[in-house]
C-alpha positions in Angstrom: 0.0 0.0 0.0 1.5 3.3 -1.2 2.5 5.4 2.0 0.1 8.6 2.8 1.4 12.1 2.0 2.6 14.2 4.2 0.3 17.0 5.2 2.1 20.8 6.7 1.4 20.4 10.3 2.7 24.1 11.8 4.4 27.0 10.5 6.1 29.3 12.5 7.3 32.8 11.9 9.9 35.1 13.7 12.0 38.5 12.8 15.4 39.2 13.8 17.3 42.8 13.6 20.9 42.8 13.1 22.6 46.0 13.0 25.4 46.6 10.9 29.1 46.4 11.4 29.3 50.5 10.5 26.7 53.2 8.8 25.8 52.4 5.2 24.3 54.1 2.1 23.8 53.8 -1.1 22.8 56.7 -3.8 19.1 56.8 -2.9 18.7 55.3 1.0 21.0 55.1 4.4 20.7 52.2 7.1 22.3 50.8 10.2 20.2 47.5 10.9 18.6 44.6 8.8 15.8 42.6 9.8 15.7 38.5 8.4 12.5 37.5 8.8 12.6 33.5 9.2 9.6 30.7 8.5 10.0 27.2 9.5 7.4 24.2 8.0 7.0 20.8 9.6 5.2 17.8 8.4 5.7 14.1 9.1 8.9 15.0 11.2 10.7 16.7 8.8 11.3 20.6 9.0 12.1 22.9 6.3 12.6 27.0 6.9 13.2 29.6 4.7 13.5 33.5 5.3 13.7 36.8 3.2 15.2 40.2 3.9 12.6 42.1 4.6 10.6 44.2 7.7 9.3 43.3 10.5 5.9 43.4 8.9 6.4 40.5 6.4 6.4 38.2 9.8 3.5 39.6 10.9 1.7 38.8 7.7 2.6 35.3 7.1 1.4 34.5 10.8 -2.1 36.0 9.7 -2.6 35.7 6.4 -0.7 32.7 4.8 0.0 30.5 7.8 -4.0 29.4 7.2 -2.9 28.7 3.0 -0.1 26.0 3.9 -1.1 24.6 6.9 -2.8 21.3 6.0 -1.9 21.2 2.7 0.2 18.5 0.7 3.9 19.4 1.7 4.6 17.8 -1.9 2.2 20.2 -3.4 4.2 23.5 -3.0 3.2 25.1 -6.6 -0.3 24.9 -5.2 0.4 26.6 -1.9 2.3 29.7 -3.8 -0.9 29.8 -5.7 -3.4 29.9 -2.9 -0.8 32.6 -1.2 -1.0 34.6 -4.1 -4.8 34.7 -4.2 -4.9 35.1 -0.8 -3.6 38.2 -1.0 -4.9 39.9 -4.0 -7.1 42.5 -2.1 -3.4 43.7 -0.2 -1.4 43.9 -3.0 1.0 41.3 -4.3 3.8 43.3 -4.9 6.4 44.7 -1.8 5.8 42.9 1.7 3.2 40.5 0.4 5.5 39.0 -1.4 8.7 39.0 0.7 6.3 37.0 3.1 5.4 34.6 0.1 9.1 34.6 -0.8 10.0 33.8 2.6 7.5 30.8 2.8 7.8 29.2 -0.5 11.6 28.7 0.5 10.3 27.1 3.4 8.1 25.0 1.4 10.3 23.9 -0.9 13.3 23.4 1.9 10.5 20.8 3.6 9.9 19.6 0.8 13.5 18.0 -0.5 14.2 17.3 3.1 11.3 14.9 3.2 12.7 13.0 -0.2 15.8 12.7 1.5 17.6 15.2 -1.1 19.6 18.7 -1.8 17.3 21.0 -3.4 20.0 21.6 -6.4 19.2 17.8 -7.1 15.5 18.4 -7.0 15.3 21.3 -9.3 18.1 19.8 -11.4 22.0 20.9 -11.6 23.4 22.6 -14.4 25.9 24.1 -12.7 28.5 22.4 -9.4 28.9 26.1 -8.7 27.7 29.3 -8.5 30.0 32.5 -9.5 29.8 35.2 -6.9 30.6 39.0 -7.2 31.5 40.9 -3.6 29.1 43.7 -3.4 29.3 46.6 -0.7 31.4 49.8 -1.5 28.9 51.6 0.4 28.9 55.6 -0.2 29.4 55.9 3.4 32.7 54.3 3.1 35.9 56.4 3.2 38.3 56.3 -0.1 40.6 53.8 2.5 37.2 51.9 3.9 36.3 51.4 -0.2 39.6 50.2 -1.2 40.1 47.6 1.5 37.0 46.2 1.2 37.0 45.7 -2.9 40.8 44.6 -2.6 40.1 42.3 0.2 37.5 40.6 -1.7 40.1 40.3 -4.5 43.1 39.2 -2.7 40.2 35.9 -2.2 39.9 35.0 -5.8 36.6 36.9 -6.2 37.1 38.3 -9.8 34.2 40.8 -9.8 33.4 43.9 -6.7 30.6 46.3 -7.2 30.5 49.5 -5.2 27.6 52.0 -4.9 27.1 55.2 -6.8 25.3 58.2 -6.9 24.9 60.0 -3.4 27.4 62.8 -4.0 27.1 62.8 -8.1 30.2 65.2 -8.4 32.8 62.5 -6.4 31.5 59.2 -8.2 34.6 59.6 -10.9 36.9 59.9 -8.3 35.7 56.9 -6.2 35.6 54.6 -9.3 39.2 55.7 -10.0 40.1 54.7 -6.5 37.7 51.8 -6.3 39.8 50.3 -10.0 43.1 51.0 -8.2 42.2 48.7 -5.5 40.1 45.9 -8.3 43.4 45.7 -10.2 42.1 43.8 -13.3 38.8 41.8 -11.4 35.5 43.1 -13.4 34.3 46.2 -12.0 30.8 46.9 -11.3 28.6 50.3 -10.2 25.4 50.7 -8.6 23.6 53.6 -8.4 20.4 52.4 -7.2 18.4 54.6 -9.2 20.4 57.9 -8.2 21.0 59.9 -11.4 18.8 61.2 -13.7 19.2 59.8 -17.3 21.7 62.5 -18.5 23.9 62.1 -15.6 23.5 58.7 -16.1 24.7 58.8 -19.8 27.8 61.1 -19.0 29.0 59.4 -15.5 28.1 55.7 -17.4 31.1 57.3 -20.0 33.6 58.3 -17.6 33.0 54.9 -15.8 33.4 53.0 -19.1 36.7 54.9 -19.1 37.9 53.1 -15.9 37.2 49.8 -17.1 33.5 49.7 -15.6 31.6 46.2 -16.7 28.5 46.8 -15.3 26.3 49.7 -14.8 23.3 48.7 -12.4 19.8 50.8 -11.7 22.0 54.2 -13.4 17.8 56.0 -13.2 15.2 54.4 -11.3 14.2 50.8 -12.8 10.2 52.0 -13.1 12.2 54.3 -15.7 12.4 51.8 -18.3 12.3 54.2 -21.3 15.4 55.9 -19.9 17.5 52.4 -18.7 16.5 51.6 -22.7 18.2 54.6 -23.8 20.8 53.8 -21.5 21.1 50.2 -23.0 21.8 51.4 -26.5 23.9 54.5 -25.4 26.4 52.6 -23.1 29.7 50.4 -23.9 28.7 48.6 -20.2 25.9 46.0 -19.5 22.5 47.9 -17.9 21.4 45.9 -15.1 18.1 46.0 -13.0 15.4 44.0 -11.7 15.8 43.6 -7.9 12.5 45.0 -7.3 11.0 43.0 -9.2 7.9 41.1 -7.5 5.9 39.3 -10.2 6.8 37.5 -13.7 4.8 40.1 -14.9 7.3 42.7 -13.9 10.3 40.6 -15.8 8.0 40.9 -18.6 7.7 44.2 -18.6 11.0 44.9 -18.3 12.4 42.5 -20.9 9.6 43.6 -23.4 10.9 47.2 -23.2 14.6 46.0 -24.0 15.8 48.0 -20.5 18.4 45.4 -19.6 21.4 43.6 -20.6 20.9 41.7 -18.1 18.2 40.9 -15.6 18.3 40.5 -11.7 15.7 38.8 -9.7 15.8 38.1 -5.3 14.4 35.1 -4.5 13.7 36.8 -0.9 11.4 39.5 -3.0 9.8 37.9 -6.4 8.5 34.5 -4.9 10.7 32.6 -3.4 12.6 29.4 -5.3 8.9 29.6 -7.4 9.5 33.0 -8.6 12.9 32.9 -9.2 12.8 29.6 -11.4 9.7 32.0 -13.9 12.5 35.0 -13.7 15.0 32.1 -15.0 12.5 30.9 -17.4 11.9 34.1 -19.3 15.5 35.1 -19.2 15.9 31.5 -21.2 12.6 32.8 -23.2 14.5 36.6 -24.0 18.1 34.9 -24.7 19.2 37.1 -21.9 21.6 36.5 -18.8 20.4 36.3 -15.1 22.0 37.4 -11.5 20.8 36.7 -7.9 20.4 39.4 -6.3 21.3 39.2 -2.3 21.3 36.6 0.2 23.5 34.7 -1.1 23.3 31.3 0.9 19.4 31.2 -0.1 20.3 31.8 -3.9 23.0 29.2 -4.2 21.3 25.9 -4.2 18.3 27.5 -7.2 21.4 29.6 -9.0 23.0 25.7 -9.8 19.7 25.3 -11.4 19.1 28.2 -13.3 20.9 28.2 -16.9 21.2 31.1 -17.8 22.7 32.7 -14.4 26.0 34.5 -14.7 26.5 35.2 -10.7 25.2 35.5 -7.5 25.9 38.8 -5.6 28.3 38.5 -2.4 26.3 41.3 -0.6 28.3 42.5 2.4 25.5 42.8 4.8 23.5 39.3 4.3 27.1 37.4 4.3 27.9 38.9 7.7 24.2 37.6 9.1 24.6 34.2 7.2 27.8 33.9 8.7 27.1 34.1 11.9 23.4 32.6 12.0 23.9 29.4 8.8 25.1 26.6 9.8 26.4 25.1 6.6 27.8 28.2 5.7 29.3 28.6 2.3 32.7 30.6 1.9 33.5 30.6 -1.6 36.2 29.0 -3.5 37.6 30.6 -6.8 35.4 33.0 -7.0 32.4 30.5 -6.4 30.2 29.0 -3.9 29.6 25.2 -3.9 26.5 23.5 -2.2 27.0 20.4 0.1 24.7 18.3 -1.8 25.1 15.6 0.4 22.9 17.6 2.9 19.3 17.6 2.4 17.5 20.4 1.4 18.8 23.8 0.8 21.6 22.7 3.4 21.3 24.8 6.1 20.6 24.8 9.9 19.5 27.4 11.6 21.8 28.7 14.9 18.8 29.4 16.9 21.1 30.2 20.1 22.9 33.2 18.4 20.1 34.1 17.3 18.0 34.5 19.8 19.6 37.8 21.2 18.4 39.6 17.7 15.0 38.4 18.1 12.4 40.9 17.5 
C-alpha cells in the first residue's frame, strides 16, 4: 500500500534585527540594521525553513494571512500553496511585503519539501551548474576612499574576480571613487550601482567616464520604473545595464524585458517568490536569450542559482554574508570565485543557529 502524504502540520514565523558592522548608504537610501524574517514548516517530522530580507511586517503577515494557506496542505504540493498565497492576498497587493512574506514561505516550502525526499534542493530542481559564481558587493557611499579600497581589494586578494561598489549620493565625487575603487580591483571586473540615483543625463555622461575606468557593469544608473530611460541607456552605453531587484511578479520581468531596459536581468528570491519565482525569472530570461543574477542573500540563492541556466552570478552582498555567517550553519565561503552546495545535505543545506540568534529576536 503506497504510504500517505505528508500534510504541513505548523508554521512558524519570527524576525530578527541585526545591526550593521558601520553606517551604510547607497545613492538613494542610508541604514544601520537589517531585519531576516525567518519561517520554518513541519510535516511528518521533517522541517524545512526559509527567510527573506525584509521588515518586521512581512512576519506579521505570514502569521495572519498565509499560515492558514499552507497549513494542511500537501507538503509535496508546493506550486499549489504559492498559488493559494498569491490569491490570498490579491485584495493587499501582491507586490512589496506581500510578497517578501510569500518569498519567505515558498523557500520554506520547498526546503520541507526535498528534506522529506531525503535530497539537496539543487538535485530536486536539477544541476546545471557544481557552482555558482559570486561577485562581492558593498562599496557603500558611506565608506571612506581607504574603507572602499580595503573592502574591494580584500575581496580580491580571495579570488573573487568581480566587486561592485555604490554610486550616486554625492554625483560630483563618483569619478573619483571609481578611479580609486579600480586601483584597489586591479584587473577583477568592476561593477557600479547607483540604485536609481542619477537622472538619465547624468546617467549617460558618468556611465562614460566609468566605461573609461574599465567599468563592466552599470546597475539601476535611473530608477528601474524608468524603463524608457534604462533603454536609452542600454543602446547609449559600452557597459551591461542591469536592474530588476525589485521585481515582484513575472509580470514585472515581462515588462522589463519587453521594453529591452536590460542587458541583463536581476531577480531576489527573498522578494519575487521565493525558489517559485525565481525559477519563472530564470524561465523568461531562457525565453529573452538574456543573462540572469541573484540578487542578495547569497546562501538562499545558491542551491536554485545551480539550477538556473542562464545565471552568470550571484551577488556576495556584504550585509547578508555577515548575518549568514554568523546565524547558517552550513555556511558557504567561496572558493575561486564560487560558492559550492554540500549536496550531500538535504535540502537547501542549512541549519538554523537558533542560540545566536535569539539575542536579535524581535
Amino acid at each position: 500500500m503506497a504510504r500517505a502524504r505528508a500534510k504541513v502540520a505548523a508554521l512558524e514565523v519570527a524576525a530578527y534585527t541585526i545591526p550593521t558592522d558601520k553606517p551604510e548608504s547607497d545613492g538613494t537610501l542610508a541604514w544601520d540594521k537589517t531585519t531576516l524574517v525567518r519561517v520554518e514548516v513541519t510535516a511528518d517530522g521533517a522541517r524545512g525553513w526559509g527567510w527573506s530580507y525584509a521588515d518586521v511586517a512581512t512576519a506579521r503577515l505570514v502569521a495572519d494571512k498565509l499560515r492558514g494557506e499552507v497549513v494542511g496542505r500537501d507538503a509535496m504540493d508546493v506550486g499549489g500553496a504559492f498559488v493559494a498565497m498569491a490569491e490570498s492576498v490579491r485584495n493587499l497587493g501582491r507586490e512589496g511585503v506581500a510578497s517578501m512574506a510569500m518569498s519567505a514561505v515558498d523557500v520554506a516550502l520547498w526546503d520541507l519539501k526535498a528534506r522529506l525526499l531525503g535530497v539537496s534542493l539543487v538535485d530536486l530542481f536539477g544541476a546545471v551548474r557544481e557552482a555558482a559564481p559570486v561577485y562581492g558587493s558593498g562599496g557603500f557611499c558611506s565608506y571612506s576612499d581607504a574603507e572602499l579600497q580595503q573592502q574591494l581589494g580584500g575581496w580580491v586578494e580571495e579570488g573573487i574576480g568581480r566587486v561592485k561598489m555604490k554610486v550616486g549620493r554625492q554625483p560630483e565625487r563618483d569619478r573619483a571613487r571609481v578611479k580609486a575603487a579600480r586601483a584597489a580591483a586591479g584587473r577583477a571586473e568592476l561593477f557600479v550601482d547607483a540604485n536609481g540615483a542619477y537622472t538619465r543625463k547624468q546617467a549617460a555622461e558618468l556611465g562614460r567616464a566609468f566605461a573609461g575606468e574599465g567599468v563592466r557593469w552599470f546597475e539601476e544608473p535611473v530608477s528601474s520604473d524608468d524603463l524608457a530611460g534604462l533603454h536609452a541607456l542600454v543602446a547609449e552605453l559600452p557597459m551591461d545595464v542591469a536592474a530588476g531587484e525589485y521585481g515582484y511578479t513575472p509580470w514585472y520581468f515581462r515588462r522589463m524585458l519587453d521594453a529591452g531596459a536590460v542587458d541583463v536581468l536581476q531577480a531576489d528570491a527573498t522578494r519575487c517568490g521565493g525558489y517559485t519565482g525565481f525559477l519563472e525569472a530564470a524561465a523568461l530570461c531562457d525565453a529573452y536569450g538574456l543573462p540572469l543574477s541573484a540578487h542578495c542573500a547569497p546562501s538562499l540563492h545558491a542551491p536554485v542559482a545551480c539550477a538556473a541556466s542562464r545565471l552568470v552570478h550571484v551577488e556576495w552582498f556584504h550585509d547578508h554574508v555577515r548575518i549568514e555567517r554568523m546565524l547558517l550553519d552550513g555556511f558557504l565561503e567561496p572558493k575561486s570565485g564560487a560558492i559550492t552546495p554540500d549536496r550531500a545535505r538535504p535540502g537547501h543545506g542549512y541549519e538554523w543557529k537558533a542560540k545566536d540568534a535569539d539575542r536579535f529576536r524581535v
